[in-house]
N, C-alpha and C positions, 0 to 999 in steps of 0.2 A: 239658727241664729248666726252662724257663720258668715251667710252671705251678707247680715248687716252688719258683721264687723267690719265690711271694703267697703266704704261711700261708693268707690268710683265702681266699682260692680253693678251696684245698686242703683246707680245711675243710668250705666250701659244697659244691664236689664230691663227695668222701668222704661226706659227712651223705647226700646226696640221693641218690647210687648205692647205697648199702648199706641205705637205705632202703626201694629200690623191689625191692633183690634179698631183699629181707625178707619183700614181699608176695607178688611172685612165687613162692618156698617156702611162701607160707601158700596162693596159691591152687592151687598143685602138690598139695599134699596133702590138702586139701579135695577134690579133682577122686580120690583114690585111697583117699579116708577106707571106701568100701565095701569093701576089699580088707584086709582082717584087718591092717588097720593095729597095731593093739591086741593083737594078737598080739605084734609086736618092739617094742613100746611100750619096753621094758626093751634092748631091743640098743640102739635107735636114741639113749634115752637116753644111754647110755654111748658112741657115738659122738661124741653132741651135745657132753658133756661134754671127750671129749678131744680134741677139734677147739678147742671156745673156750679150753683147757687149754693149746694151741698158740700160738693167736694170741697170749695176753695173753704167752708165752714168748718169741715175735719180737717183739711189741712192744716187749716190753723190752731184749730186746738191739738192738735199733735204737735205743731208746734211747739205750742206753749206747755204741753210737758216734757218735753227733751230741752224747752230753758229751764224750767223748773229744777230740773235733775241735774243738769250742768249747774246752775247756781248753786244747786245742795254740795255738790263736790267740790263748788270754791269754798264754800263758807265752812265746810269740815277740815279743808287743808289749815285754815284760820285757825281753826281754834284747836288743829294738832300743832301746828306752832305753838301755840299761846300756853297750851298746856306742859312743853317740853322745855319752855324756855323758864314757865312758873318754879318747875320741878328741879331746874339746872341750878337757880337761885338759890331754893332752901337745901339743895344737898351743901351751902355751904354753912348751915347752921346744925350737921353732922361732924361728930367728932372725927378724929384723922386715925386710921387710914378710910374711913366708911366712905367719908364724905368724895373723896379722891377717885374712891372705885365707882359710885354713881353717877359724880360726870364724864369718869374715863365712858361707862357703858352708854350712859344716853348720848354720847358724841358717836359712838359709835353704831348705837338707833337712829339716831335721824339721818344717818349716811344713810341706813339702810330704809328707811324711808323715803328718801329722795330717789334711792332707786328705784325704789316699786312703782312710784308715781313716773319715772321716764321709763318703766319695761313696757315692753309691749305682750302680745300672747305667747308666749315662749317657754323654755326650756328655764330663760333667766328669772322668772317670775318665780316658777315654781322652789328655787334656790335662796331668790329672797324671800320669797314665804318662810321658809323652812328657818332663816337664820334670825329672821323678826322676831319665831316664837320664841327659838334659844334665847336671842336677848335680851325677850321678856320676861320669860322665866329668873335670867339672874338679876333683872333689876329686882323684882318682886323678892328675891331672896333676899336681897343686899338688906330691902328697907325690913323688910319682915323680921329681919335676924336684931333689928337693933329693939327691938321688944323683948325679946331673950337677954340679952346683954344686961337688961335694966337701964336704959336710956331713958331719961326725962320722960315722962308721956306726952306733954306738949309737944317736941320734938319728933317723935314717933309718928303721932296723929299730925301732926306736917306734912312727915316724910309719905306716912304713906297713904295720905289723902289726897297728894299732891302725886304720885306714880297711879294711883287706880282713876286719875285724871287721864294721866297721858295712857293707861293701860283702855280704858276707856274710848276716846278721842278716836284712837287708830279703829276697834270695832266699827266706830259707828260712820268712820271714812269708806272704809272697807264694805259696809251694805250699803251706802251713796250709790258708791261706782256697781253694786249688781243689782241697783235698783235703774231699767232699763225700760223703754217703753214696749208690753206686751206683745207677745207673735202675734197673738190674735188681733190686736190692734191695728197692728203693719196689715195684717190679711183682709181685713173691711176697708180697711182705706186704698187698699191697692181694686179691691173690688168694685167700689165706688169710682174708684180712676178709671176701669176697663169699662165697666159700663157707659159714662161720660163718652170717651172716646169713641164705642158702638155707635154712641146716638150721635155725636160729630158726625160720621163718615155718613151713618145713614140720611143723616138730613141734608147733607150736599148735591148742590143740581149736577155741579160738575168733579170729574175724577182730577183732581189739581196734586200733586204730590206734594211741592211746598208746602202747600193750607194744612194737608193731614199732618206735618210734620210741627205745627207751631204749638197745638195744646200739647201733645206728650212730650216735646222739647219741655216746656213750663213744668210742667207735673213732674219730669223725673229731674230735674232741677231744684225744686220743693222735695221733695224727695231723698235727693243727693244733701242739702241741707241740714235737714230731720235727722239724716244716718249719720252726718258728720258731728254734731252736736253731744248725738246718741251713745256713741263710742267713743267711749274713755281713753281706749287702750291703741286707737289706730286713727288714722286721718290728719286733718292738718290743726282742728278745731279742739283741743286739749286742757285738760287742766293742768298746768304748769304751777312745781311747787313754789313758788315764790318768796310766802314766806318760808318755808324749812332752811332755803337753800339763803336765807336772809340771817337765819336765825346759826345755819351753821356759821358762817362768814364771821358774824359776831365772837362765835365760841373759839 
């Protein structure tokens, strides 16, 4: 999966393999051009046709689950805002000092949530990993402890119906971005692309290099696309935290 975490990898590769499986079908068929090629000139047509009829068919529903999944990572950034900003409100119907230590901590959570959402594969992720759970940990104390105390139960069930919100929210951000479109997925549809390309090169009268050069142009361009969308964590095509970085601005 590494290789689709780099669009432009994915691209250079793609481009240069569907390339060469382009010539290799043109020099296939040139080596068989004496064998009444021109006879199924019209079958192989209509094979050609509904082979690249296919591909451009997976490409697009590959497509459309790398928006799908992109759309799911905006709409979870939404509603971790929504839930940190619910939760920032009723720490202020906690008694003092509770109330003070839960939005000191959740200011200091959604820092660190803005940065998981700008880290990329790194060293730094693994750091904000690590310091998201600490701070989850003492939110959940903070609210949990005013049960003990004898706090109001109303107040209580706010407080901590309103953090297993925001404790929640983050989980389910967090499986968005590793819910990714399948290897095996990538691997049929790249197989489908090579093949495509074979029957290109094979069915050409003439060795033209431009012409080979125009379908796996296209294809690793769809391709480059798909991988940019796909990858949370690199490329240009991101989910940017919008509202956190909205909502801290407010606090």
């Amino acid at each position: 999966m590494e290789l689709l975490d780099q669009p432009l990898l994915v691209f250079v590769a793609t481009f240069v393999v569907l390339w060469l499986a382009a010539w290799l079908g043109a020099l296939w068929g040139r080596r068989r051009r004496g064998r009444s090629v021109e006879d199924v000139r019209g079958d192989f047509n209509i094979v050609e046709t509904a082979a690249l009829g296919l591909l451009g068919l997976v490409i697009g529903f590959t497509f459309s689950m790398a928006m799908s999944r992109y759309d799911q990572r905006k709409n979870y950034e939404e509603e971790e805002a929504n839930a940190i900003g619910t939760e920032y409100l009723r720490a202020d119907l906690l008694p003092e000092p509770d109330g003070a230590r839960v939005r000191e901590l959740l200011r200091r959570y959604l820092d660190l949530r803005i940065q998981n959402y700008m880290a990329g594969n790194d060293d730094s992720l693994r750091r904000i990993d690590a310091d998201t759970i600490r701070v989850q940990n003492e939110l959940w104390a903070a609210v949990s402890g005013l049960a003990k105390a004898e706090q109001p139960m109303s107040v209580v069930m706010l407080a901590t119906g309103g953090m297993n919100d925001v404790l929640n929210s983050q989980g389910y951000a967090q499986a968005a971005w590793r819910n990714r479109i399948p290897l095996e997925a990538w691997l049929l549809l790249f197989a489908i692309a090579l093949c495509c390309n074979v029957l290109l090169g094979y069915g050409v009268r003439r060795l033209e290099p431009r012409l080979f050069m125009v379908l796996p142009l296209v294809v690793a361009i769809a391709f480059f696309l798909i991988a940019e969308i796909d990858s949370p964590r690199s490329g240009l095509i991101r989910v940017r935290p919008q509202n956190l970085e909205t909502l801290r601005h407010s606090r």
